[in-house]
C-alpha positions as CSV (number, residue, x, y, z in Angstrom):
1,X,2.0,0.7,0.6
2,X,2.8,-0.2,-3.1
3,X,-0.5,0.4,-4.7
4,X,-1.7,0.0,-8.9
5,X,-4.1,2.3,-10.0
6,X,-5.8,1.4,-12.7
7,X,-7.8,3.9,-14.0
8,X,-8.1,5.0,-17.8
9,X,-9.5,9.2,-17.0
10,X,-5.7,10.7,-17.5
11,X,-7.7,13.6,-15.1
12,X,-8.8,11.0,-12.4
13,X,-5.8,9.1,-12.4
14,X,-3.4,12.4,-11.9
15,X,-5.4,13.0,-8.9
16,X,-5.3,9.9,-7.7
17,X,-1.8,9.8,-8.2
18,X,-1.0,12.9,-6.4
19,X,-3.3,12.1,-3.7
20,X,-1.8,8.7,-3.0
21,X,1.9,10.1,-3.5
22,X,1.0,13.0,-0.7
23,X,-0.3,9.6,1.4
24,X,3.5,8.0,1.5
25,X,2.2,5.5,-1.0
26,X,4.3,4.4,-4.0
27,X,2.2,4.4,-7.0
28,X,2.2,3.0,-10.2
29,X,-0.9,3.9,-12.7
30,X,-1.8,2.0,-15.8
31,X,-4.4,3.0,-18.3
32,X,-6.2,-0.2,-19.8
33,X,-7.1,-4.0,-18.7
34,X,-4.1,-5.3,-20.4
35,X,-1.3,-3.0,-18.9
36,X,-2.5,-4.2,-15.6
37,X,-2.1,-7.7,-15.8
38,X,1.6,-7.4,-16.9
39,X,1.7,-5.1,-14.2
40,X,0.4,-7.7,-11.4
41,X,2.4,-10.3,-13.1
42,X,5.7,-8.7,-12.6
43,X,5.4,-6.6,-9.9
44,X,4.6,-7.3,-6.0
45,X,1.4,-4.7,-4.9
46,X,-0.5,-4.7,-1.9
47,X,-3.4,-3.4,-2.8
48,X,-5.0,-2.6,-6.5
49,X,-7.3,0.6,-7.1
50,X,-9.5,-0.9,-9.9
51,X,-11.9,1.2,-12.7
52,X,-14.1,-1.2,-13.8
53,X,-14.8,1.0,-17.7
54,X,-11.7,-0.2,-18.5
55,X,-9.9,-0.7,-22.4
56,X,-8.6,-3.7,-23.6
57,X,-9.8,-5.9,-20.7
58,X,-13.2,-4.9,-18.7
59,X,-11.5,-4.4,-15.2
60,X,-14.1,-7.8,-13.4
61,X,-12.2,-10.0,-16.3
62,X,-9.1,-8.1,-14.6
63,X,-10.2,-8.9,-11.5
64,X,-11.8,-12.4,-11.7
65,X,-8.3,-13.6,-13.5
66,X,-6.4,-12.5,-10.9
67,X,-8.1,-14.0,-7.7
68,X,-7.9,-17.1,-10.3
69,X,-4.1,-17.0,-10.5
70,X,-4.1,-16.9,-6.5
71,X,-3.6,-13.0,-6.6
72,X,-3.8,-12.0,-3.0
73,X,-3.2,-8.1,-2.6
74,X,-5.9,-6.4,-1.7
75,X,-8.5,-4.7,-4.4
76,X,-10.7,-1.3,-4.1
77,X,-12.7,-1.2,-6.5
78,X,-13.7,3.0,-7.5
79,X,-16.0,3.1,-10.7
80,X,-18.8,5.0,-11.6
81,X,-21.0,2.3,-11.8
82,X,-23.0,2.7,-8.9
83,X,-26.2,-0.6,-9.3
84,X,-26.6,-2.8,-6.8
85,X,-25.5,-5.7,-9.5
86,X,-22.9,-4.4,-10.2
87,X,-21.2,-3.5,-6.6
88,X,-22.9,-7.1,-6.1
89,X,-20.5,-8.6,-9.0
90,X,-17.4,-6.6,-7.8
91,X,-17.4,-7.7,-4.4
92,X,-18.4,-11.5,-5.2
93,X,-15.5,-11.2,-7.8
94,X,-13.2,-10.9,-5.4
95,X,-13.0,-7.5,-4.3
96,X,-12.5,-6.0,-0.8
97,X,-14.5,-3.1,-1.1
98,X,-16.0,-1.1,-3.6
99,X,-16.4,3.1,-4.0
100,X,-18.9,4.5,-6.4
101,X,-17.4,7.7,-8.3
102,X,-17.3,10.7,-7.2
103,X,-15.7,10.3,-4.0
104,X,-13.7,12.2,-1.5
105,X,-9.7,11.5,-1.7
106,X,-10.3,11.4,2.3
107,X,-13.0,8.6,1.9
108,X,-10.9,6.6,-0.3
109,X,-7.7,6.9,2.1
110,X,-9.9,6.2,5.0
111,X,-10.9,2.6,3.3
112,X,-7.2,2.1,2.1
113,X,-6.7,2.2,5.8
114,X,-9.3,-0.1,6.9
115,X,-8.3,-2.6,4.0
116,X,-5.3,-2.3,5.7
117,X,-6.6,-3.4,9.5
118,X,-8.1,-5.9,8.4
119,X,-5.8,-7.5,6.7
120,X,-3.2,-7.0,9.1
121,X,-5.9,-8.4,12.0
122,X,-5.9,-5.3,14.1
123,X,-8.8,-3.3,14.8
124,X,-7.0,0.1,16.3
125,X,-6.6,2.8,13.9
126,X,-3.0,3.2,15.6
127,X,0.2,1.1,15.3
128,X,1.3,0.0,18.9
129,X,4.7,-1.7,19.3
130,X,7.8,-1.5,21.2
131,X,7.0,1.6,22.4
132,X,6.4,3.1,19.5
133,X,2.5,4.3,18.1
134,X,2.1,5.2,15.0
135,X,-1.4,7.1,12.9
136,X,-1.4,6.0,9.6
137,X,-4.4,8.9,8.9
138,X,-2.3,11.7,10.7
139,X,1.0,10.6,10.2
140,X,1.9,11.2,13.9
141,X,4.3,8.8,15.5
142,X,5.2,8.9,19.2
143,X,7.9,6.5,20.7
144,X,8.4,6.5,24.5
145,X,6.2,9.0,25.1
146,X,7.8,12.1,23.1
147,X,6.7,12.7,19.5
148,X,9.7,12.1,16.1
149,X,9.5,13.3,13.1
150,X,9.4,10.9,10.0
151,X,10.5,11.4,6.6
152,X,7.0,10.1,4.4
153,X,9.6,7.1,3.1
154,X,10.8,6.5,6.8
155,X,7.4,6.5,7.5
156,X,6.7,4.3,4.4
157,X,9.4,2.1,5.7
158,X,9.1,1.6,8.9
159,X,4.6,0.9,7.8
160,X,6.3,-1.8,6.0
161,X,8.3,-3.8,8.2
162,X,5.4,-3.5,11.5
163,X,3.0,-4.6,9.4
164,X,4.4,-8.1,9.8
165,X,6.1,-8.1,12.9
166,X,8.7,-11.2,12.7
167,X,9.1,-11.5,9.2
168,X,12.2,-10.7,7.5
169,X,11.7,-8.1,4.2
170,X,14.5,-8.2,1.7
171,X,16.5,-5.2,0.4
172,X,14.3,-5.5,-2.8
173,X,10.8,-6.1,-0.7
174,X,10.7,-2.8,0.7
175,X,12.4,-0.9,-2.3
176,X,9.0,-2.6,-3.8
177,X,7.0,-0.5,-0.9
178,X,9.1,2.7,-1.2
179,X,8.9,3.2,-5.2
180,X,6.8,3.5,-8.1
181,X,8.2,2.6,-11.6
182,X,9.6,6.5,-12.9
183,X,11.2,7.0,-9.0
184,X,14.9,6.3,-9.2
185,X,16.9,4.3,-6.4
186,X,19.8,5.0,-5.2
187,X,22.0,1.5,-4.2
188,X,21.7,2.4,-0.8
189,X,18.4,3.9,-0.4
190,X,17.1,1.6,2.5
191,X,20.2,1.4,4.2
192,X,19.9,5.1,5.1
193,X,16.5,4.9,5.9
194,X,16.8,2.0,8.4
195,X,20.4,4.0,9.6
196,X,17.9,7.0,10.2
197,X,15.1,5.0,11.5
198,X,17.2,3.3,14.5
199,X,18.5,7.0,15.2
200,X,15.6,8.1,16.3
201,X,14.3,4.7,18.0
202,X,17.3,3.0,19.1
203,X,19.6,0.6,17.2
204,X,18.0,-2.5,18.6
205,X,14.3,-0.9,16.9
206,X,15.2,-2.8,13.5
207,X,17.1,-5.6,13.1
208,X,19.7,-6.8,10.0
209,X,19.2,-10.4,9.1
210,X,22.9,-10.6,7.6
211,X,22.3,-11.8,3.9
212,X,18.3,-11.7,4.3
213,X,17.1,-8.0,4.9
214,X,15.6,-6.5,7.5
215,X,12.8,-7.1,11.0
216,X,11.2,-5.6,13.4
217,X,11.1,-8.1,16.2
218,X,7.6,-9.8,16.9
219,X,7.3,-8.8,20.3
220,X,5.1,-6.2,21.0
């Protein structure tokens, strides 16, 4: 997943950061209100960690202007603020969830998982296709019955593309999924992934749209 943090504590955010890193995510972390709506404007995420104590722009203005613009990713809300009001505002706002401070990294993963269920429409903690199951907590994947190993961005990548079975992602859609803004890309990053990918799960596994990008057919 490509996930904003936005969280002004420089010792929160490194944690997050890490955390989120060591969970295959690409991260990008901004610091105030303002940094993060350039950041949503120019940049595809699927899901926002928003502080609510923010600078330069409280992070409900954040919010409320970005479910305004028809911002659609989904947003976890993780702030001290712990009233009834004001998980009450958050989640009326626009949120998806909200998770008072101090929290568990495994609680937060856990709800950046179910975020991710319901969104996709599934209810099963595992990924089921073709053959193939995948555990997004454990990072276990199992196809035909014998367990593969997955590099975390082959994992990232191949989260990416059976999230949306049938739909095509461009070169530049899942480069979007695979990196955050100080990770450099090689020109044939995703290539070798998917070249690696249908290695272990057959060449048929992922399929090229010539001049599109990439698919995992629909088909379960």
């Amino acid at each position: 997943m490509r996930v904003l943090l936005i969280e002004d504590d420089p010792m929160v955010g490194e944690s997050l950061e890490e955390g989120l890193r060591k969970e295959h995510h690409a991260v990008d972390w901004v610091r105030d209100g303002k940094m993060a709506e350039v950041a949503i404007l120019n940049h595809d995420y699927e899901i926002l960690l928003l502080d609510l104590g923010l600078p330069g722009k409280p992070g409900l203005d954040v919010l409320s202007n970005y479910r305004r613009r028809g911002g659609d990713a989904a947003v976890l809300i993780i702030s001290a603020r712990n009233e009834k009001n004001d998980r009450v505002n958050g989640l009326d706002s626009g949120a998806d969830d909200y998770l008072a401070k101090p929290f568990e990294l495994d609680e937060l993963f856990a709800r950046i998982r179910a975020i991710a269920r319901r969104r996709s429409g599934r209810a099963a903690a595992e990924l089921n296709h073709q053959g193939l199951s995948i555990n997004p907590a454990t990072h276990q994947a199992v196809f035909n019955g014998n367990s593969i190993n997955l590099s975390a961005r082959e994992f990232s990548l191949l989260m990416a593309l059976l999230a949306t079975p049938g739909r095509v992602l461009s070169k530049m859609q899942l480069e979007e999924r695979l990196y955050g803004w100080a990770e450099e890309i090689e020109s044939n990053t995703v290539e070798v992934y998917v070249h690696n990918l249908r290695k272990k799960l057959g060449t048929d596994f992922i399929k090229n749209v010539r001049g599109v990008g990439y698919m995992i057919g629909g088909g379960r």
